[in-house]
C-alpha positions as CSV (number, residue, x, y, z in Angstrom):
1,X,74.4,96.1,85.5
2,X,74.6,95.4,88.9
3,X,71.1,94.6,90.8
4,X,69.9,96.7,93.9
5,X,70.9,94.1,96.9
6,X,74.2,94.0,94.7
7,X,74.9,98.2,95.2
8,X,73.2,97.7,98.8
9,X,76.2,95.3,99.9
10,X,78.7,97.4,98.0
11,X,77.6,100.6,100.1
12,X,77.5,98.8,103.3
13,X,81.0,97.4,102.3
14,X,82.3,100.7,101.8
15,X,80.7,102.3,104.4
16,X,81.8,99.5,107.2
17,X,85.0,100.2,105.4
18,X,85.0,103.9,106.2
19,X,84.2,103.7,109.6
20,X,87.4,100.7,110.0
21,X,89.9,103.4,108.6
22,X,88.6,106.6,110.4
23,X,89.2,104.3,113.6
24,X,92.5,103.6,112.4
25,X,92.5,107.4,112.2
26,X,91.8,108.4,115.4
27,X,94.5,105.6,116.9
28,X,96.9,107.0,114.6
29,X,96.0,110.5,115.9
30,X,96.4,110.0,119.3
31,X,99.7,108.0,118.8
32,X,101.4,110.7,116.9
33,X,100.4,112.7,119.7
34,X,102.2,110.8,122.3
35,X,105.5,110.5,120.1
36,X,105.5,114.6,119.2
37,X,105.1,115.2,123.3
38,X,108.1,113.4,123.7
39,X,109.6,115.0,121.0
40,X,110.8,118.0,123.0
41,X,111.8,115.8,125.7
42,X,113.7,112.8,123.6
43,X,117.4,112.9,124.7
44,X,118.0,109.3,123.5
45,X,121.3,108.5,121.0
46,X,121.3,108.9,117.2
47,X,120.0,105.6,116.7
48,X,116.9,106.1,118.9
49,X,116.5,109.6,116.8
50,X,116.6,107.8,113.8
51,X,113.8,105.0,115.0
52,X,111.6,107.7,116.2
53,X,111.9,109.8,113.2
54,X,111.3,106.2,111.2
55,X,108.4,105.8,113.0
56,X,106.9,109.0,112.6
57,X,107.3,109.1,108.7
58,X,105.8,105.8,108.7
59,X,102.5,106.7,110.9
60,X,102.4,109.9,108.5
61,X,102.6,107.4,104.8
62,X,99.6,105.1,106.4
63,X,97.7,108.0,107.1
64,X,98.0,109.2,104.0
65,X,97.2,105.8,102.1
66,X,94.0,105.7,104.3
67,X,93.3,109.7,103.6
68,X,93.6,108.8,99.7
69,X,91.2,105.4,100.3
70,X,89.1,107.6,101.8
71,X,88.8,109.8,99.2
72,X,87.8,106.8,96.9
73,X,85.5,105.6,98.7
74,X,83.3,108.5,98.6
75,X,83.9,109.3,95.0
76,X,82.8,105.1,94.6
77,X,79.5,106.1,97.1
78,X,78.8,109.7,94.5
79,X,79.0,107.3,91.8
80,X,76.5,105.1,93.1
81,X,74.6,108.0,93.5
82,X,74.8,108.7,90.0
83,X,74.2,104.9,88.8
84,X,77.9,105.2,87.1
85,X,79.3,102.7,89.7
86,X,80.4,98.9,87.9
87,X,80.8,100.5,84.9
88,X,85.0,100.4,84.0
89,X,86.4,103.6,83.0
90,X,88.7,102.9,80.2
91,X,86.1,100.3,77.9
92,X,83.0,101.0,79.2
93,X,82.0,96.8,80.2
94,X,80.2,96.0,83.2
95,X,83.1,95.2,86.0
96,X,82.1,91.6,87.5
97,X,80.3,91.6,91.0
98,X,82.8,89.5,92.1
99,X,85.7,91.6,91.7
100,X,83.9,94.6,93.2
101,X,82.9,92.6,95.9
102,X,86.9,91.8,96.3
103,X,88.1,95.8,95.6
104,X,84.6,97.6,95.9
105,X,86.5,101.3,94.5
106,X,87.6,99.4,91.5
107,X,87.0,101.8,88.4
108,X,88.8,99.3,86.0
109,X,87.7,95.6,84.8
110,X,89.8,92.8,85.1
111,X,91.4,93.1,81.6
112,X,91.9,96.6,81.7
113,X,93.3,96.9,85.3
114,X,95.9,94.3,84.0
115,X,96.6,96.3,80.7
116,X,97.4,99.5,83.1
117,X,99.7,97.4,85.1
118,X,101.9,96.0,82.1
119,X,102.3,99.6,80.8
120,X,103.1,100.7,84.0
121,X,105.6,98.3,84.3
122,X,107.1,98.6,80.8
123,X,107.3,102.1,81.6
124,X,109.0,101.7,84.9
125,X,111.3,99.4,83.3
126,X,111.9,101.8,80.7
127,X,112.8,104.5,83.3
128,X,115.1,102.3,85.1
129,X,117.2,101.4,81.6
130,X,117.9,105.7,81.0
């Protein structure tokens, strides 16, 4: 069970955390902005089509990573809330400070986190054999 000052540096993690990517945001915002008003404009060769359109889908992927992190972060906050937070979600041990400190919206322990990962693999693997 994680102490007080333990769940205080966690939220201010998180939150410090949250402010960084809603930065990120708003830069990300206003440079999409730029590249769609040139969009009507752009009379460059395939090549430069191809790079702009690269570098749209690529501004659009990080800003949905961040909008998904986001969406952890509060649901790590609500379950500080409800005291639920250090508690791993598949055996029910504590989750060590350290590693939250490291990847505060972990939801998994150590051992568990590296169980998902071999099944996921194995399954991938799997997958790529059919």
């Amino acid at each position: 069970m994680l102490s007080a000052e333990q769940l205080d540096f966690i939220k201010d993690l998180l939150n410090k955390e949250l402010a960084e990517i809603e930065e990120r945001n708003r830069e990300k915002v206003k440079e999409m902005g730029r590249l769609d008003d040139g969009e009507e404009t752009f009379h460059g060769d395939e090549a430069d089509q191809a790079n702009f359109i690269e570098q749209r889908n690529r501004q659009l992927r990080l800003r949905d990573r961040d909008r998904k992190l986001i969406n952890k972060i509060y649901e790590t906050l609500q379950k500080i809330d409800r005291n639920e937070y250090g508690i791993c979600e598949s055996c029910g041990c504590d989750i060590d400070f350290e590693r939250l400190k490291m990847r505060p919206v972990a939801s998994l322990c150590v051992e568990c986190k590296k169980e998902e990962e071999e099944r996921e693999e194995r399954e991938r693997s799997l997958r790529q054999e059919r």
